[in-house]
C-alpha positions as CSV (number, residue, x, y, z in Angstrom):
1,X,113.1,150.1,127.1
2,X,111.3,147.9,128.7
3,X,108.8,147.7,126.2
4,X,111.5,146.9,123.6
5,X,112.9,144.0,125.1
6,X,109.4,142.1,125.9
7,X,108.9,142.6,122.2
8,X,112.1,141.5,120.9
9,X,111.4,138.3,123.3
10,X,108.1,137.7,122.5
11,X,109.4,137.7,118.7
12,X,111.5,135.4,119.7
13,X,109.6,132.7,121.1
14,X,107.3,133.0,117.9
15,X,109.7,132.4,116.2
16,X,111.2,129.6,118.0
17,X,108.0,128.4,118.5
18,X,107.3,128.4,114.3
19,X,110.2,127.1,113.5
20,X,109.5,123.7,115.5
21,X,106.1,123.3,113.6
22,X,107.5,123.4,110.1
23,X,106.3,120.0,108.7
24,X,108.5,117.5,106.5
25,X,107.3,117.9,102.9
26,X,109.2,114.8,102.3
27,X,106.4,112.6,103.0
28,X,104.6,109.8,101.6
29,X,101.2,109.7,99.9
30,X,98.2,108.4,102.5
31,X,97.3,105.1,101.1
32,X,93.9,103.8,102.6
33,X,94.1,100.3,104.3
34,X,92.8,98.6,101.2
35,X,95.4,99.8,99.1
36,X,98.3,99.1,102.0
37,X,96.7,95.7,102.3
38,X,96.9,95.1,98.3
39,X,100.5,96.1,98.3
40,X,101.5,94.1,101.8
41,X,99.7,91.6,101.9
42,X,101.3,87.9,100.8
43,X,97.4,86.5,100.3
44,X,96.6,88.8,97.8
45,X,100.1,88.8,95.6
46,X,99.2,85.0,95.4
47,X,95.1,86.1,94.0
48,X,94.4,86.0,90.2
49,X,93.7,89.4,90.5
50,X,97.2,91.4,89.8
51,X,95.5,95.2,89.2
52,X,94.0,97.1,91.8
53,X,91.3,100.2,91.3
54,X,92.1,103.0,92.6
55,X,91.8,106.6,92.6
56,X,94.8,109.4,93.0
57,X,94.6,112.8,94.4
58,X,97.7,114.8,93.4
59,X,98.5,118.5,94.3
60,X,99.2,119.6,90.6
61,X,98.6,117.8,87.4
62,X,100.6,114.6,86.0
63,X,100.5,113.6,82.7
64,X,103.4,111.1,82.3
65,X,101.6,108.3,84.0
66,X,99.8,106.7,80.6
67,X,98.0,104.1,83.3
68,X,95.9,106.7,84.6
69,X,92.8,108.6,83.6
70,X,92.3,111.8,84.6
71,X,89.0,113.1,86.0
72,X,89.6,116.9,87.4
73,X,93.0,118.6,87.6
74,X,93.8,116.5,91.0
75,X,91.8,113.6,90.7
76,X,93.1,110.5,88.3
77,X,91.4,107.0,88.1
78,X,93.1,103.4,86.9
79,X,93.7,100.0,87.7
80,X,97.2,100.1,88.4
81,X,99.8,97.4,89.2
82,X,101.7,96.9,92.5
83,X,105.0,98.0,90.6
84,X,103.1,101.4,89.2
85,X,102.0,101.8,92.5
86,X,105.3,101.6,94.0
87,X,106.1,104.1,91.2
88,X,103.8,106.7,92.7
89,X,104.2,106.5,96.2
90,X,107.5,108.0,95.1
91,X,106.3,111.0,94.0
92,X,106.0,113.9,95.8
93,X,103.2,115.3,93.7
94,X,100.6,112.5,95.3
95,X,98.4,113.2,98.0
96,X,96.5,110.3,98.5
97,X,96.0,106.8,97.2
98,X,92.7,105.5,97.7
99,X,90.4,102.3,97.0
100,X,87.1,100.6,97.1
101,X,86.0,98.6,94.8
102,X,82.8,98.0,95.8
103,X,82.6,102.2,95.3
104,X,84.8,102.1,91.8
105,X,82.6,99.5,90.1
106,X,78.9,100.6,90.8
């Protein structure tokens, strides 16, 4: 008997204990700090430049974004606008956002 209730306690807390970890999957893309500086900063809304490079990770395939270029089945490339990029962050199917375009250019 005793036996019995240690388990049914011990399956308990585990469970308890699970429960607490679950994590949101309501969360935003991980944007790199170029691409939060792009989309923050005042400096750079004012620059010539309006399109930034980047490239997207998502966890399955997206095809109704015409603006990017897709290199595996998670990976897409563009230059993309700070509205389109607004667009994505949006979307829960984005893992991360990433930029350099000293890397993209070479």
């Amino acid at each position: 008997m005793k036996i019995l209730i240690s388990l049914l306690l011990l399956g308990f807390m585990l469970n308890s204990c699970s429960d607490s970890t679950v994590k949101d999957t309501q969360q935003q893309p991980f944007m790199n700090p170029i691409v939060q500086k792009w989309l923050n900063d005042p400096e750079t809304k004012a620059e010539t430049e309006n399109k930034l490079p980047v490239l997207v990770t998502v966890t399955e395939p997206i095809q109704e974004y015409d603006f990017l270029k897709k290199i595996t089945e998670t990976s897409y490339t563009g230059h993309i606008t700070r509205e389109q990029l607004k667009t994505l962050l949006k979307d829960q199917r984005i893992k991360r956002i990433s930029s350099s375009k000293e890397e993209l250019h070479k």
